[in-house]
C-alpha positions in Angstrom: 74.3 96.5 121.1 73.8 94.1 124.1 73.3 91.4 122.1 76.6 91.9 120.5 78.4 92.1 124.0 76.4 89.1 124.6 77.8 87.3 121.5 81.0 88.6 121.5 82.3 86.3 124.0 81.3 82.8 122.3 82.6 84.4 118.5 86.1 84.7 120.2 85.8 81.1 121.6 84.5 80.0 118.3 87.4 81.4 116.7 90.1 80.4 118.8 89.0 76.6 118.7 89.0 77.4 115.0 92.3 77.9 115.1 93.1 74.8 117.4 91.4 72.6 115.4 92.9 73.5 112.3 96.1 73.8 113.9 95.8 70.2 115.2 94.8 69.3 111.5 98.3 70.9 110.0 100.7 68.0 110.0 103.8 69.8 110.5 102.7 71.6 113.3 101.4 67.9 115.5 104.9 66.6 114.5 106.3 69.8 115.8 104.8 69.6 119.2 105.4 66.0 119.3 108.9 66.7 119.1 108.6 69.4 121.6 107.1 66.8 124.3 110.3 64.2 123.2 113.0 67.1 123.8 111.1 67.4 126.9 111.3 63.9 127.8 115.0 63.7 126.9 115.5 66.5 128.9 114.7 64.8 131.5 116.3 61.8 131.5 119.5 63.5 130.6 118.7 65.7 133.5 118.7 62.4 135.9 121.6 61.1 134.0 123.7 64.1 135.0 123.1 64.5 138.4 121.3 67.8 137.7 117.5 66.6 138.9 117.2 63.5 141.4 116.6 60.3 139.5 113.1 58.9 140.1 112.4 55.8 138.4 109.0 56.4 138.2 109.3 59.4 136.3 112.2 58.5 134.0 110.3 55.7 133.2 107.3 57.8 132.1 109.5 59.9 129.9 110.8 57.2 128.4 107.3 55.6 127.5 106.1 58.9 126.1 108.9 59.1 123.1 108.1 55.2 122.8 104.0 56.0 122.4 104.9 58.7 120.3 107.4 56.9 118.3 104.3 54.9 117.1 103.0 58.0 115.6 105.7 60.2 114.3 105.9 58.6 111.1 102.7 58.8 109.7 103.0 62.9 110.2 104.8 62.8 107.6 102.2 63.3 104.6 103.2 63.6 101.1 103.3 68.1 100.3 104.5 68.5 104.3 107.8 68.8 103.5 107.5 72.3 101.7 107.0 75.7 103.3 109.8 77.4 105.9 108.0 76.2 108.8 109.5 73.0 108.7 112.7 71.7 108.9 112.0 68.1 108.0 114.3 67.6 105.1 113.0 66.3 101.9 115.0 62.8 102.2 112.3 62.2 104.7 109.9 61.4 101.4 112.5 60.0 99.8 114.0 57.2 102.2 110.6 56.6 104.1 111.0 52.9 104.8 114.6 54.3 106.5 112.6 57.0 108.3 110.3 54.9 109.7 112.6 52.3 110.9 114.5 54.8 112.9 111.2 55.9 114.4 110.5 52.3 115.1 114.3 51.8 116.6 114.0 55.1 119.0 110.5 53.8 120.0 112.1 50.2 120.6 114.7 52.3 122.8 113.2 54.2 124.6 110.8 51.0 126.2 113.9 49.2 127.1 115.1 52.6 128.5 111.4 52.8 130.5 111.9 49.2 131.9 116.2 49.7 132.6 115.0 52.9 135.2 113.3 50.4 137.4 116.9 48.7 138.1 118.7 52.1 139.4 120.0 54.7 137.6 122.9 53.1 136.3 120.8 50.7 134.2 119.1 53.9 133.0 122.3 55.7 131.9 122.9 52.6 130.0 120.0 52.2 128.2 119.8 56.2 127.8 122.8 56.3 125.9 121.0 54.5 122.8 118.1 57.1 122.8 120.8 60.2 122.6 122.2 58.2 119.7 118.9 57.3 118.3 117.4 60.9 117.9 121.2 62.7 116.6 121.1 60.1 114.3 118.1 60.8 112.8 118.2 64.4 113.3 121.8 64.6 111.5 120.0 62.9 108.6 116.3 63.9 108.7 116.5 67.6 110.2 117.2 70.7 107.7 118.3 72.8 110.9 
């Protein structure tokens, strides 16, 4: 019996990073949280944009360079069978315009860099540049996105 109260503790570990791991292996679910971090991002600099939040380049800029890095990424979560299930709502013209897919990817990471370096110049410049990454990621929701 004390040995299983002894154990007990490391099983539940075990099994919980069992379940991140495999979690972090389930392509659907990276992409999922990867988006997550970019609404977040967005968020942000919309935030800044609107007056809600103070603008601080710094930050803005770090936003920014976090939907670029992850731009870089997106794509390839995107394996061939991830498209099925009901806990996705990638749509299936994902698999079947790819090169299209990836080159919006590759146009919002392009973006959002140019929206990084823009904040440094005020927050005008950063509205400016914003603007393309609100466009970029509708875009490519309105034809990627199920939902």
């Amino acid at each position: 019996m004390k040995l299983l109260a002894t154990v007990a503790p490391f099983l539940a570990i075990a099994a919980i990073a069992s379940g991140i791991a495999s979690a972090a292996d389930d392509p659907v679910v990276v992409r999922q949280q990867l988006m997550k971090q970019n609404g977040q991002a967005a968020k942000l600099g919309y935030m800044m944009i609107k007056g809600k939040v103070p603008f601080d380049a710094a930050a803005a800029a770090e936003a920014m360079n976090e939907i670029a890095t992850d731009m870089e990424t997106f794509p390839s979560l995107f394996p061939p069978g991830s498209d099925a299930g009901s806990k996705t709502t990638a749509s299936p013209d994902i698999f079947a315009n790819t090169d299209d897919f990836k080159a919006l990817a590759a146009k919002l990471g392009a973006d959002a860099k140019t929206a990084a370096t823009a904040a440094a110049s005020g927050p005008e410049a950063f509205a400016a540049a914003f603007g393309a990454i609100d466009q970029d990621c509708g875009g490519c929701h309105r034809k990627y996105r199920t939902n």
